[in-house]
C-alpha positions in Angstrom: 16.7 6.1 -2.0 17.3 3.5 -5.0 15.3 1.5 -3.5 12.4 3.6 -3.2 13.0 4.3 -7.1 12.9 0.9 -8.2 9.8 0.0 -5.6 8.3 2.9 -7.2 8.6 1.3 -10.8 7.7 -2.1 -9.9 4.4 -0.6 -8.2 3.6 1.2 -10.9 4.0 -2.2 -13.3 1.8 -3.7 -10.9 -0.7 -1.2 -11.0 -1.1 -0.6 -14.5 -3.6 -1.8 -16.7 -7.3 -1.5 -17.6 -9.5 -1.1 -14.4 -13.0 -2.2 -14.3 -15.9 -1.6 -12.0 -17.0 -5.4 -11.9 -13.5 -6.7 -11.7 -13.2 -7.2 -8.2 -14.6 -10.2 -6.5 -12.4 -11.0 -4.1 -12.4 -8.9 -0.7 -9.6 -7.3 0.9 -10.0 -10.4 4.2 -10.5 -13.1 0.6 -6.8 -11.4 -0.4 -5.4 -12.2 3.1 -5.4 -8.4 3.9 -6.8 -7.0 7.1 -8.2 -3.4 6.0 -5.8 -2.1 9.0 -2.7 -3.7 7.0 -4.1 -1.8 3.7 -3.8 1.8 5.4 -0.4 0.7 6.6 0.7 -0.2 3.0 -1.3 3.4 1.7 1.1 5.5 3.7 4.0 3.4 3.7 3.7 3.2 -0.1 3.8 7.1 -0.1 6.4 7.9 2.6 8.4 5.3 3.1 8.4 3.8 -0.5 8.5 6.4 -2.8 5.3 5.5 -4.7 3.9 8.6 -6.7 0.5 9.6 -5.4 -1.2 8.7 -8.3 -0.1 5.1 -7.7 -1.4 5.5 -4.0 -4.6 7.0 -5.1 -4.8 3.6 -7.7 -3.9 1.6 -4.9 -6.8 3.0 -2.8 -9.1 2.5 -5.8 -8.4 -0.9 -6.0 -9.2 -1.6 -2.0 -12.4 0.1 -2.3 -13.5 -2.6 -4.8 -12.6 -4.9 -3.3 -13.7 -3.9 -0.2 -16.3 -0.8 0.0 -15.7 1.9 2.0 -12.5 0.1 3.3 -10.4 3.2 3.2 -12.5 5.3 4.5 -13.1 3.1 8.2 -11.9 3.4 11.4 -9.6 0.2 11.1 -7.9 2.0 7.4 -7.3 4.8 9.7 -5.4 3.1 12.3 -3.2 1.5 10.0 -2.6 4.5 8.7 -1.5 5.9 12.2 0.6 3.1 12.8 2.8 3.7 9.4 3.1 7.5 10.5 4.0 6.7 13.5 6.5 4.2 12.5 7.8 6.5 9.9 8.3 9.5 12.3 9.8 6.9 15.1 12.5 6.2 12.1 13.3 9.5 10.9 13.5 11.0 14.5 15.8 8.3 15.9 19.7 8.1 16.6 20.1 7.3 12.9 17.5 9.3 11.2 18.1 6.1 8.0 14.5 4.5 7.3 16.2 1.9 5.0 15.4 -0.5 8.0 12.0 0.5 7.7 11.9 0.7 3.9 13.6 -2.7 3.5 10.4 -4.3 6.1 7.5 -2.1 4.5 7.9 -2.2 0.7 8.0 -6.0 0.3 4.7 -5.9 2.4 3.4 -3.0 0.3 4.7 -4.8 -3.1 2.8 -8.0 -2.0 -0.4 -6.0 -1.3 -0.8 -4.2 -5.0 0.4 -8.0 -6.4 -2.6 -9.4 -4.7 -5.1 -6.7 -5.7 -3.7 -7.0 -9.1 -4.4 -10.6 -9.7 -7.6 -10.0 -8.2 -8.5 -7.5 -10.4 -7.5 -9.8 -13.6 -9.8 -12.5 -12.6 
């Protein structure tokens, strides 16, 4: 649970600042993302990491620049069935402790917003 506290402030750092329409030039593949990977890191960031929603929702906002209608395809949509999957396969196992799965998804997740931040800033 600290964890997901601290991941929570360091994502919300990382997300803060002033957002522009035109900021964005790099896409989601430029970043070394596949779009599957971003709707992994939008529902791991919510239910594994603690982020607010708010954050997620930024988070979302800042793929869609980079990459229209990213979030909204089939491949975001996958991702994001993989993370609830792996969530649920964590929470419903011998040892219902996701810090296993906290401790391998929030780096990822942390990585993702730092590269859609620096994007943003360029």
């Amino acid at each position: 649970m600290r964890l997901s506290i601290v991941f929570a402030a360091a994502a919300a750092c990382a997300l803060a600042g002033p957002a522009s329409a035109d900021t964005a030039t790099a896409t989601l593949a430029d970043l070394g993302i596949s779009v599957n990977e971003a709707g992994q890191a939008s529902y791991f960031a919510l239910f594994a990491c603690g982020l607010p929603p708010s954050q997620v929702d930024a988070m979302k906002e800042q793929m869609e620049r980079a990459t229209p209608g990213s979030t909204h395809s089939p491949a975001f949509n996958d991702g994001v069935s993989q993370a609830t999957r792996a969530v649920q396969e964590a929470r419903q196992g011998a040892s219902p402790d996701d810090s296993e799965l906290t401790s391998q998804a929030c780096p990822q997740v942390t990585s993702l917003i730092r590269k859609l931040k620096a994007a943003q800033s360029k």
